[in-house]
N, C-alpha and C positions, 0 to 999 in steps of 0.2 A: 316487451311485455313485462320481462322480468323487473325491469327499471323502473317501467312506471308503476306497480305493488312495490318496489321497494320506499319511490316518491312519494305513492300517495300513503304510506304508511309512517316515510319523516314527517309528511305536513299532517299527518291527525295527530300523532305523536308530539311534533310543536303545540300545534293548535291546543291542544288538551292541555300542554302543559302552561301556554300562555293566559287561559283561559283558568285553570288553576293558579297563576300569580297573581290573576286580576281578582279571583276570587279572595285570596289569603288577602291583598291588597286591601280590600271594601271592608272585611270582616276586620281589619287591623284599624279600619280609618273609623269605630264604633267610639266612644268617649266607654269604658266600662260604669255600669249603675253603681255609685256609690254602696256599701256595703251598711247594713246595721237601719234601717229601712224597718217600718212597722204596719202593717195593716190589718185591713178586716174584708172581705169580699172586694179586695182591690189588690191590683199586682203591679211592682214595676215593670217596664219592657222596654226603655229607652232613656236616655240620658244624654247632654248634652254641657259641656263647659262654658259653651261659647264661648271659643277662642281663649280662653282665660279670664272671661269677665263674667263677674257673679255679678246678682243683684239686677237680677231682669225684671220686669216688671209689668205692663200691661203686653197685652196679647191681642194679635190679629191672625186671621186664617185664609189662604184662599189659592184654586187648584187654576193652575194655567197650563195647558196641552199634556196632562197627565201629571203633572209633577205638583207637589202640592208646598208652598211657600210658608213660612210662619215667622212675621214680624216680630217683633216687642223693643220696650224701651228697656232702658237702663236707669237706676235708681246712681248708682255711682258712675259711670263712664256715661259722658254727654256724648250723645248718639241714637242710634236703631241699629239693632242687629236682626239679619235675614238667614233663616236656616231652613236648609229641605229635609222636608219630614215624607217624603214619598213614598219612606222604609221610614216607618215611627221608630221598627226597633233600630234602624242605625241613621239618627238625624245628623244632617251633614251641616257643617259651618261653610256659609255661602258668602258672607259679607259684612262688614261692619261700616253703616254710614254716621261718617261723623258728625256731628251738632255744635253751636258754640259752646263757650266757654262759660263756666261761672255758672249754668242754667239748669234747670233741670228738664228732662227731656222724656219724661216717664208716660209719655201717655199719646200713642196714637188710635187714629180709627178712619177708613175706610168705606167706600162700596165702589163696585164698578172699578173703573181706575183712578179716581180721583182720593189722595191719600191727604189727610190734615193731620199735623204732628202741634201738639203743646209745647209752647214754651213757656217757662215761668223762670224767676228771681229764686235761686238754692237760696232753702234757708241753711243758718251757721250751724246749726246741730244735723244735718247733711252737708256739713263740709262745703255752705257758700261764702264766698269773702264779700262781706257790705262794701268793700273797698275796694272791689274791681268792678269792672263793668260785665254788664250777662242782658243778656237777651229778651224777650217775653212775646208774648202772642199767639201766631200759628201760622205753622209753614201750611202751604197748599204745592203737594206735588201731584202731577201725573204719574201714573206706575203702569202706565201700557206693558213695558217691557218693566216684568217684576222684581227685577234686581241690578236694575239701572234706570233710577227714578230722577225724573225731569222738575227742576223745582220752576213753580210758575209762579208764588207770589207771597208774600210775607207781609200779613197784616198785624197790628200792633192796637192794643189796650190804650197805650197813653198811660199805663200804672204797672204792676208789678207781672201781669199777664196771663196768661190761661192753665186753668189748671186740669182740666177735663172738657172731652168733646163725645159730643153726639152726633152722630151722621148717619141715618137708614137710606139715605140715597134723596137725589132730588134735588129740589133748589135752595135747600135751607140747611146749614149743621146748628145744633146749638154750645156754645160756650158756659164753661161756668168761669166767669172770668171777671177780676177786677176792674173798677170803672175810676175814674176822676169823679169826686164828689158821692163815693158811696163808701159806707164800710164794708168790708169784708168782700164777696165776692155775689154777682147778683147772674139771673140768667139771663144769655145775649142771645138772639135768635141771628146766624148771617145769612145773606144769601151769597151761595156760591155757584151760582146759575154761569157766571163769568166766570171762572176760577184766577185767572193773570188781574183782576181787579174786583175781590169780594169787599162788602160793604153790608153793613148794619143793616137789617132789615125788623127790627123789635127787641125790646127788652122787656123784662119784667124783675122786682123786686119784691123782698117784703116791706112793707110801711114801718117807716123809721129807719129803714140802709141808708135812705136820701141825709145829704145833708140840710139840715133847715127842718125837716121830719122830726114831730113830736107826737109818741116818747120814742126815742130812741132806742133800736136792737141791736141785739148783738148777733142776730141772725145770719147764717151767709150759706150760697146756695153748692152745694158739694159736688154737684154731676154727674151722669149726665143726665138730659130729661129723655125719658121714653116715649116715642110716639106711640100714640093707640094704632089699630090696625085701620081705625075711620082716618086717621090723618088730621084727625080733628083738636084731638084731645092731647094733652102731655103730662105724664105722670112725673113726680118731681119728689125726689128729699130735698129739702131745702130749710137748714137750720134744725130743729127740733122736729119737725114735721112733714107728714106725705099730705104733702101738695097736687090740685089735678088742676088742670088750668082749660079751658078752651083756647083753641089757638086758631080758628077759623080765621079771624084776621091778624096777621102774624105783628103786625105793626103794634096791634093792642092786645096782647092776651087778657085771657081776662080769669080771672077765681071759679071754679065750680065749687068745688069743696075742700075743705083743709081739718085732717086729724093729728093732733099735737100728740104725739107718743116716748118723747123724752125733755123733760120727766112726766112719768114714773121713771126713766130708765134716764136717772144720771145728772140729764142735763147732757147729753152725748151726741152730735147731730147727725140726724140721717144720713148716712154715706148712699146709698141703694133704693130705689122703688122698681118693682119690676113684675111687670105684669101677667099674669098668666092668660096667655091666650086660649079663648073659647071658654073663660068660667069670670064671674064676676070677683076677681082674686088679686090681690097685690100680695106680693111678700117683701118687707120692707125689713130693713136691717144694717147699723149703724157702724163704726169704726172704731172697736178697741184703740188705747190710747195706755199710755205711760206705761209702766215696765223694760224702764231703759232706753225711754226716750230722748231724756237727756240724764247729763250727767248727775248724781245723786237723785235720781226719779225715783217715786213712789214706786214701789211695785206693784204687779198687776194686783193685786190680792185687797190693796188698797184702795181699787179704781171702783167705778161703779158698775153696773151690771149693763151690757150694753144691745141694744135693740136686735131680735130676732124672732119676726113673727108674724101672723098670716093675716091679711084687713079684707074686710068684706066690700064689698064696691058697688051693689045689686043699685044704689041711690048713691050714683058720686057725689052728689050734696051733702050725702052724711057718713062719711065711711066708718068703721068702726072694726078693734082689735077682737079678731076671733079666740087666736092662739097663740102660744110663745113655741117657739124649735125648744127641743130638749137640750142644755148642757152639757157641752162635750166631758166624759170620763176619762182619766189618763188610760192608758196597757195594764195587764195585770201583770205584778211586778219593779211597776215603775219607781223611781225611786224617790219620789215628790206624790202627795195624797190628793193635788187637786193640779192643775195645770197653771192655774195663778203661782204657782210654786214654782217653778220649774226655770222661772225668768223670762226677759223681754215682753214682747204684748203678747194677753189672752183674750183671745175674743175675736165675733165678723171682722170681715175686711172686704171680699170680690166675691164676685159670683157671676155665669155665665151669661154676660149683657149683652153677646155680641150675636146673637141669636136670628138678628137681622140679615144676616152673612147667609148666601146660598149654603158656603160650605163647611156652617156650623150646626151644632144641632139645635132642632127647635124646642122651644122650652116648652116641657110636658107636667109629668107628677113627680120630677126629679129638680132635685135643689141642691145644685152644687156651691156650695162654700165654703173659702178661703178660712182657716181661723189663726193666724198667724203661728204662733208654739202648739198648738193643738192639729195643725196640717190642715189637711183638707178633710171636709164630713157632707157626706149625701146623704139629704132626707127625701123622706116617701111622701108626699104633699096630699095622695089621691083624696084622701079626710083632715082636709083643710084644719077640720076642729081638735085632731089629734095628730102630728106631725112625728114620723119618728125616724129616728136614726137607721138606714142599712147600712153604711159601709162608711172607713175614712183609711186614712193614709198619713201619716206621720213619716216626715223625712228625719234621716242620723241628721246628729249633729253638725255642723259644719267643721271643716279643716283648717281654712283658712279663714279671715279676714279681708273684705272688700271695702268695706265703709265703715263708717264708726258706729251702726246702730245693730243691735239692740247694746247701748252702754254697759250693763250689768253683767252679761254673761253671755257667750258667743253660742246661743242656741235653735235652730231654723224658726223663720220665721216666715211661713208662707202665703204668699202676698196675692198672686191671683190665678185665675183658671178658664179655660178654653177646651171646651169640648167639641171635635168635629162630627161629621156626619159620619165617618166610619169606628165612631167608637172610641177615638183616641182622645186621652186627659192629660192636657197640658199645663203642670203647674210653676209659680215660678215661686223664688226665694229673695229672700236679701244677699246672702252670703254663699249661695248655690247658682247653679246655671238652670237649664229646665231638665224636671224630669216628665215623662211621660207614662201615665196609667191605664190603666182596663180594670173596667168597673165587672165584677167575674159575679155579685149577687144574685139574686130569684129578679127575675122581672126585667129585662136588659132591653136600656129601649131600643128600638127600630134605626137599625141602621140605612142610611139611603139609599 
């Protein structure tokens, strides 16, 4: 009797203590949040290096048998990096799959288990060499099993390759992707019904991409396009302007309406259309440019004002600009008077697209945006006519160096965003890995 309170008192005593190394273990395996961090009704509470590679870039989300996966490309290392975020506060580095060479690989998207990755031609100012060979199109993998993806097919442009994809599920993704015989880049509708053999199932352009097309544009379509919730419709930046197309038959899309909104604003192209579901609402919003783009670039200060603002939709025939988002302010204290100062690009870049995702959140009266030097800023949409700031998030500076941009000055520049269903904000960086936020303001949307 004595023996066994003595036994069962070693093995709790193990136990406990092994159960304590596992713990010091997990809490030791956290990346700590960088220090020097700025906000307003937002907190850090996760961080992530990925492995040593900065310079993450788009973002996918998604929960298999409790555990919840978070994709993204790489802006410098050609690949995808997979990390478990199941504990936002301590995201775990799970894998890094690699991509070819020469290419750029910044952009996947998702549903179900069928995953399509972007390929494109690195341009030289992201460190591509004209002079090796690199890759373009888009991979089609299966991701049954989330972190051992099955590649089933690799289709190709015939030109420089895909730069952005739309996928909400179903028989069709769209491409914004280069064609033979077009400038710039036009939209491709595929079907991927078959995934081990997809094929072209529609395009659409604007008048004058074609070659032989007079007058010629210098239009080209950014991505990706938004399905409406009929299945019908697809909302589109494309060049200067938010584009709405009918897509009833995929083969021909066809024009509903088209509102030209830069210029006023630059001459800057639409990066973004995105709809607000259950209000006749688009928020459309363009992609800062120069401030260390390339070498001796303009600074931002010099660039033009770039698209950020709310279009009404009640007559897609006629759409028209309601409102502009307010101007992001530096900190008080800062040591630059406007954020154009500060270096690298100021202005939009991402915003929460992927909203199509079970396990993302649904887009409501919250506008999350990327602003590169300016961090991330959330606005209150509910008065469409009056849009205003509650909350953003400025990351320090960076440490190190990943890639050569922003030219001028090594200062965060943060590039996109992924908000889940349990409230967690995932942003990434050029020269950072991810961090992850909580949005802590008045009004917190509905977690699932």
């Amino acid at each position: 009797m004595i023996s066994f309170k003595l036994s069962a008192r070693y093995f709790a005593s193990t136990i406990s203590f092994a159960v304590l190394l596992l713990a010091i273990v997990f809490c030791a395996a956290a990346d700590p949040i960088p220090k020097g961090w700025q906000a307003s009704n937002m907190k850090a509470i996760g961080y992530s290096d990925l492995d040593g590679r900065g310079g993450a870039f788009k973002m996918a989300i998604r929960q298999v048998k409790g555990r919840w996966y978070l994709y993204m490309g790489h802006e410098w290392h050609r690949g995808w990096t997979i990390i478990d975020v199941t504990d936002a506060t301590n995201p775990k580095f799970v894998k890094f799959v690699e991509g070819p060479d020469n290419t750029n690989t910044i952009q996947m998207e998702f549903h179900d288990n069928l995953m399509i990755t972007a390929l494109q031609r690195k341009q030289p100012n992201w460190g591509g060499d004209p002079n090796r060979p690199n890759e373009e199109g888009a991979l089609i993998w299966d991701i049954s099993d989330p972190v051992n993806w099955k590649l089933l097919s690799h289709w190709k442009t015939g030109s420089t390759g895909v730069h952005r994809i739309g996928y909400p599920g179903g028989k069709y993704a769209n491409l914004s992707a280069a064609a033979p015989g077009y400038s710039g880049r036009i939209l491709l509708f595929l079907d991927v019904s078959d995934p081990a053999n997809p094929k072209e199932a529609g395009r659409w352009w604007m008048p004058g991409q074609k070659e032989g097309e007079q007058p010629r544009v210098s239009d080209s379509f950014h991505g990706p396009a938004i399905i409406g919730e009929d299945g019908k419709t697809a909302y589109v930046g494309y060049g200067g302007s938010v584009v709405i197309l009918n897509i009833e038959d995929i083969s021909k899309p066809k024009l509903i309406g088209r509102l030209q909104v830069s210029p006023p604003f630059g001459g800057i192209p639409t990066h973004d259309v995105l709809p607000i579901p259950g209000k006749n609402l688009l928020f459309v919003h363009g992609e800062a440019t120069g401030g260390g783009d390339e070498p001796n670039d303009k600074p931002a200060c010099e660039r033009a004002i770039t698209t950020a603002a709310m279009v009404d939709i009640k007559d897609p025939a006629k759409p028209y600009l309601v409102s502009v988002l307010p101007r992001p302010e530096p900190p008080k204290g800062a040591p630059y008077a406007d954020f154009c100062d500060k270096g690298g690009r100021f202005g939009p870049h991402n915003t929460n697209l992927e909203y199509h995702l079970p396990d993302v959140q649904k887009q409501g009266d919250m506008i999350y945006l990327t602003y590169f030097n300016a961090g991330l800023r959330i606005y209150d949409i509910k008065n469409p006519r009056a849009p205003k700031e509650v909350a953003w998030f400025v990351p320090p500076a960076p440490v190190k160096r990943h890639g050569p941009l922003p030219y001028d000055k090594l200062v965060s520049q943060t590039e996109d965003v992924l908000v889940d269903t349990r409230g967690n904000i995932y942003i990434t960086d050029k020269n950072w890995g991810i961090f992850i936020l909580r949005y802590t303001g008045p009004e917190q949307p509905p977690k699932k």
